[in-house]
N, C-alpha and C positions, 0 to 999 in steps of 0.2 A: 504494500500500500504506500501509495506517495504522498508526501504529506506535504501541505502547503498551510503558511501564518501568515497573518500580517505582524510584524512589527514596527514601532514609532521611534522615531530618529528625535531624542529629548531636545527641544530648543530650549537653552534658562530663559529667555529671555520672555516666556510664556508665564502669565503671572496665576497660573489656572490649567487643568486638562478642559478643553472646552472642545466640542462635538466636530467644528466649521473650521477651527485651527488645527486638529491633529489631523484630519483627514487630507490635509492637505502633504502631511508630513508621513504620513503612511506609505510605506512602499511592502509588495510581495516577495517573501523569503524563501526559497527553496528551499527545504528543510529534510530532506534525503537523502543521507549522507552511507557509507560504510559502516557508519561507528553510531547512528540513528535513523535504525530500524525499530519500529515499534505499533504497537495496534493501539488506538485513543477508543479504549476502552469501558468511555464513560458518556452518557450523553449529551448530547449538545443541543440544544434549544435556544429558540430565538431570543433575543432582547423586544421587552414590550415596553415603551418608554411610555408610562405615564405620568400625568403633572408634571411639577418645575420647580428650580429654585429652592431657597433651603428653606423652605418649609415642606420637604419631605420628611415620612420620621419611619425609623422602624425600630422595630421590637429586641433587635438583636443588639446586646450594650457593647460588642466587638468594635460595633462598625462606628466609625469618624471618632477613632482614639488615635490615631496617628498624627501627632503634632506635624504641621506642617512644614516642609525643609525641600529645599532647592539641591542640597548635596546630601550624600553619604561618604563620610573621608574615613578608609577605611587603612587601621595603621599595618599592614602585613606580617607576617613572620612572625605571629606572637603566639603564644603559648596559655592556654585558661588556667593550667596550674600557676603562671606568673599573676593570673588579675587577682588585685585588692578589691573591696567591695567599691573604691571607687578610683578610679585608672587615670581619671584626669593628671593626676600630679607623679605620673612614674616617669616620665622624664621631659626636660625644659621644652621640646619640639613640641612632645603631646598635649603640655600645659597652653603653649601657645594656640595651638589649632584649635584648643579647646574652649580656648579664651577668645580667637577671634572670629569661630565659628558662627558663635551666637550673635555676630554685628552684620555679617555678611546681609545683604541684598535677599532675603529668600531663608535664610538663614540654613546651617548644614549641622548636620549629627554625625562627633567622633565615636568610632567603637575602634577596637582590638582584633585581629582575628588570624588566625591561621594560615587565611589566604596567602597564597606563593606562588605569584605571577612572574616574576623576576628569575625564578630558579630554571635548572636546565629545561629542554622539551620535553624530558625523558621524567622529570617530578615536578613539573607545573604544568600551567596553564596557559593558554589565550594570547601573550603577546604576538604571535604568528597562527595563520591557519593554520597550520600541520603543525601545530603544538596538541599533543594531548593533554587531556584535563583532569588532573588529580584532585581526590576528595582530603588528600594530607600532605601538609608539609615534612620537606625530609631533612626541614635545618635541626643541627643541633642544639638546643635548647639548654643545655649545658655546658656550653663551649663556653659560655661567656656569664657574667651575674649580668642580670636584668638591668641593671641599673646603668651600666655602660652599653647593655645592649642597644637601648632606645635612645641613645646619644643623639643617632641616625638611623633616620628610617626609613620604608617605604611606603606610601601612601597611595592607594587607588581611592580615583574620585568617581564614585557612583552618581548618573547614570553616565557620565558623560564617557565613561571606559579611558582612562589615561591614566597611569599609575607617577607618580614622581619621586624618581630614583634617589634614596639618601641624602633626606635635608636635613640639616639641623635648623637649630631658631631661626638663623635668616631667611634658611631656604623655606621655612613652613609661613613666614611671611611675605616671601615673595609669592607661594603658590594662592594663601588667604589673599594679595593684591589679584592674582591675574581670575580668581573665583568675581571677582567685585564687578566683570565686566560685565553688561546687559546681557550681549550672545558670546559666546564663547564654539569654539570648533568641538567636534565630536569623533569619536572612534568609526564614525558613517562620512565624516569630513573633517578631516586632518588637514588637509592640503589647501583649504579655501585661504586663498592673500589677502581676502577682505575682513579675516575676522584674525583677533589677537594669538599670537603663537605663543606655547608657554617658554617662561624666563629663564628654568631649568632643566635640567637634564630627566629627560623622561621615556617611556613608552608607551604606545596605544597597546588597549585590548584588542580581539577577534571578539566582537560579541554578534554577528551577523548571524552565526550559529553556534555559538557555544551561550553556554545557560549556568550564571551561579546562584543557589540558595544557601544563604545566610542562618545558620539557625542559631538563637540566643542559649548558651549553654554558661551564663557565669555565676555559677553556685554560691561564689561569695559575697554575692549580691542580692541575691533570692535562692531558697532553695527549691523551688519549682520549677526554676528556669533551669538550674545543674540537673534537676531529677528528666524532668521532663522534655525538657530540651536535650539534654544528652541520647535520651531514650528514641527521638525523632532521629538525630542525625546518624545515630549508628543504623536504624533501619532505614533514611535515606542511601547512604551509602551503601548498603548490603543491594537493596534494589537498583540502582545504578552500575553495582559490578551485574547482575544478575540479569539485567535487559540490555545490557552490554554498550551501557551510551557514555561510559568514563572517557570518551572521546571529546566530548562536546558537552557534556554535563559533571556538574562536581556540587558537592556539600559542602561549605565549610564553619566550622563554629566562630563566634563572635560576643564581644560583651555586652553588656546589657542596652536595651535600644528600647525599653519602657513597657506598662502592661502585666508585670509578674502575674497577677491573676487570667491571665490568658494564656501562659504558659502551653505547650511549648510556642515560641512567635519562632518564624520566620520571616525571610524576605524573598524574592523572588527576583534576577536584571538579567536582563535590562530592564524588564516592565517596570518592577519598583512596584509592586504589588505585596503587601503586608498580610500572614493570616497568625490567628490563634488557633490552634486546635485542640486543648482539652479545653479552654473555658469555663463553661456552665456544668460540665460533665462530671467535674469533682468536686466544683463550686469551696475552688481554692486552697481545698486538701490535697495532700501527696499521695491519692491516691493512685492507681494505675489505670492507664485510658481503657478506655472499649475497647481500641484494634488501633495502635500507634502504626503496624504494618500497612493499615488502609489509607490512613492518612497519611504518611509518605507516599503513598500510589499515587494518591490524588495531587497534593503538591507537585508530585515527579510529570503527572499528566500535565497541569498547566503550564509548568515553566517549558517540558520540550512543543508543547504546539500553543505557545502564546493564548494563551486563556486563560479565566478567570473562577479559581473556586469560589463559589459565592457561599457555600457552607460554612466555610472559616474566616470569610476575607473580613478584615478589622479595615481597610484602607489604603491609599497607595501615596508613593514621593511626589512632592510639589501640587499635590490637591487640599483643599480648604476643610474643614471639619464640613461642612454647610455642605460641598461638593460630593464629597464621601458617602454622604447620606444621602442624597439626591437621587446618584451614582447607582446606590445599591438599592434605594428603593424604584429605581427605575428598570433593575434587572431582577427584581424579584416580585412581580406579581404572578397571576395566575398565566402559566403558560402552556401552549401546543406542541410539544416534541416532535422537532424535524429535522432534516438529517441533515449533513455538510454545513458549511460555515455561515453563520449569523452576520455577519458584518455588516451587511446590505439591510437588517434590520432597521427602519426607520419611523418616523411619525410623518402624516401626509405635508406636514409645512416644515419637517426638515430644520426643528429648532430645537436645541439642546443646552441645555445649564451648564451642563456635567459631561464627561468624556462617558461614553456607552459603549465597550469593546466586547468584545465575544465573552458566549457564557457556559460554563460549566460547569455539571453538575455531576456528583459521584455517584456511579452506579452502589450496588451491592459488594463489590470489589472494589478498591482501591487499584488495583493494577491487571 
């Protein structure tokens, strides 16, 4: 089966996902590869957009908890046994990004993570097509104390896919400067002369088809997020080597990124799509989910064909709390199950508050 997405090419300079400006920014992905193959074994149903504006509401307290933020600056090569309950102050780079995160334009959220884009083709990820994509980093994490570790670091800026190779304070200032600009270039347009080139030494991602989830696993910050969040990514990853897409899809853990009672959270990019998955289901004890393996299925389904679990989804990057709920009450009412891609879903005057992208929904299986 061949599989075809749309994916959206993130503009900053977007101050909202709005229905008439992304569509313009949408282009078709061929998503077929050697290393993803796979059956979308969940249904898909149209988008029914009804009403407008935020005075949508729904029932589900997941959805429009995602603060809103124009970036994700994510610090690489880090290790969850190294996080303190709070990460900001482990070293002057991080303290800085972290300090001038919250001033930016749109404003951005540092976390920690594992992620290891920088490392050879052979134990990372994405900087090149023909990189394969690991769910683990294979730095030593005891080569060095922590504390000199993060002297210099590396930084991937989510959604835009650019990673910024070993800055220290100045460099984390210069990259917080070139974040400041209205548009900025993208891993879909690197080479545009009309938009700002960054100041330092860097690389792009492959995100065209390769796909990373973020799952919050920092225990010493919550213990739901270590129980539960752990418990997600080790079945993410076990499902990943299993459907055989460690090509072009990877897991990786990260520090806390808000929500503990919605534990495990993830993230989904490019989309930039946020879900909870136990929620309601333990209603905040450490108890053990219903089927953590179905729920990897289902995340695993969205991120490889660009869709949206609406089951879990808490919310996405650079949308408004207002938008969010809009968002998902416009893809959640009573719907007609029909087959191939929703996109074309529309209202007859073709007006929209809120970005409305394809919808999906979990069969009885997660994968």
């Amino acid at each position: 089966m061949k599989l075809f997405a749309k994916i959206y090419c993130i503009e900053p300079a977007l101050p909202a996902f709005t229905a008439r400006t992304l569509a313009s920014r949408l282009s078709t992905a061929r998503l077929f590869h050697s290393g993803l193959k796979t059956t979308l074994r969940s249904t898909i149903i149209a988008a029914q957009p009804v009403g407008s504006g935020s005075s949508a509401q729904t029932k589900d307290s997941r959805v429009g908890t995602v603060t809103q933020h124009k970036y994700h600056l994510v610090v690489c090569n880090s290790s969850s046994k190294e996080w303190p309950s709070k990460v900001e102050t482990m070293s002057e780079p991080i303290t800085a990004l972290a300090r001038g995160s919250i001033r930016l334009p749109g404003k951005a959220m540092v976390t920690l993570s594992d992620f290891s884009p920088l490392q050879t083709p052979s134990s990372a990820c994405c900087c090149h097509s023909s990189s394969s994509v690991s769910g683990t980093s294979n730095r030593d994490d005891t080569q060095e104390p922590a504390k000199n570790k993060y002297d210099r670091i590396d930084v991937a800026v989510f959604p835009l896919g650019i990673v910024a190779k070993q800055i220290d304070v100045e460099g984390a200032n210069r990259l917080l400067q070139w974040l400041s600009h209205q548009v900025l270039p993208t891993s879909w347009s690197t080479t545009n002369p009309n938009l700002p080139q960054p100041p330092f030494e860097h690389a792009w991602l492959e995100l065209t088809h390769n796909r990373h989830i973020f799952v919050c696993t920092h225990g010493s910050r919550d213990y739901l997020c270590g129980a539960h969040g752990g418990k997600l990514l080790e079945e993410l990853r076990s499902l990943i080597g299993k459907r055989g897409l460690s090509k072009h899809v990877a897991a990786w853990s990260t520090s806390h990124i808000g929500g503990h009672k919605y534990a495990a959270n993830a993230i989904v990019y490019p989309r930039g799509d946020w879900y909870g998955t136990w929620c309601d289901r333990c209603r905040g004890s450490s108890g053990p989910s219903l089927n953590p393996e179905a729920d990897a299925g289902a995340i695993l389904d969205s991120a490889i064909n660009d869709l949206v679990w609406w089951d879990a989804w808490r919310g996405a990057i650079n949308m408004s709390k207002s938008d969010q709920i809009s968002t998902f009450a416009k893809n959640n009412t009573d719907h007609d199950e029909v087959t191939g891609h929703p996109e074309n879903a529309h209202s007859e005057d073709n007006t929209f508050t809120a970005w409305v992208p394809g919808t999906l929904r979990r069969s009885t299986g997660g994968n």
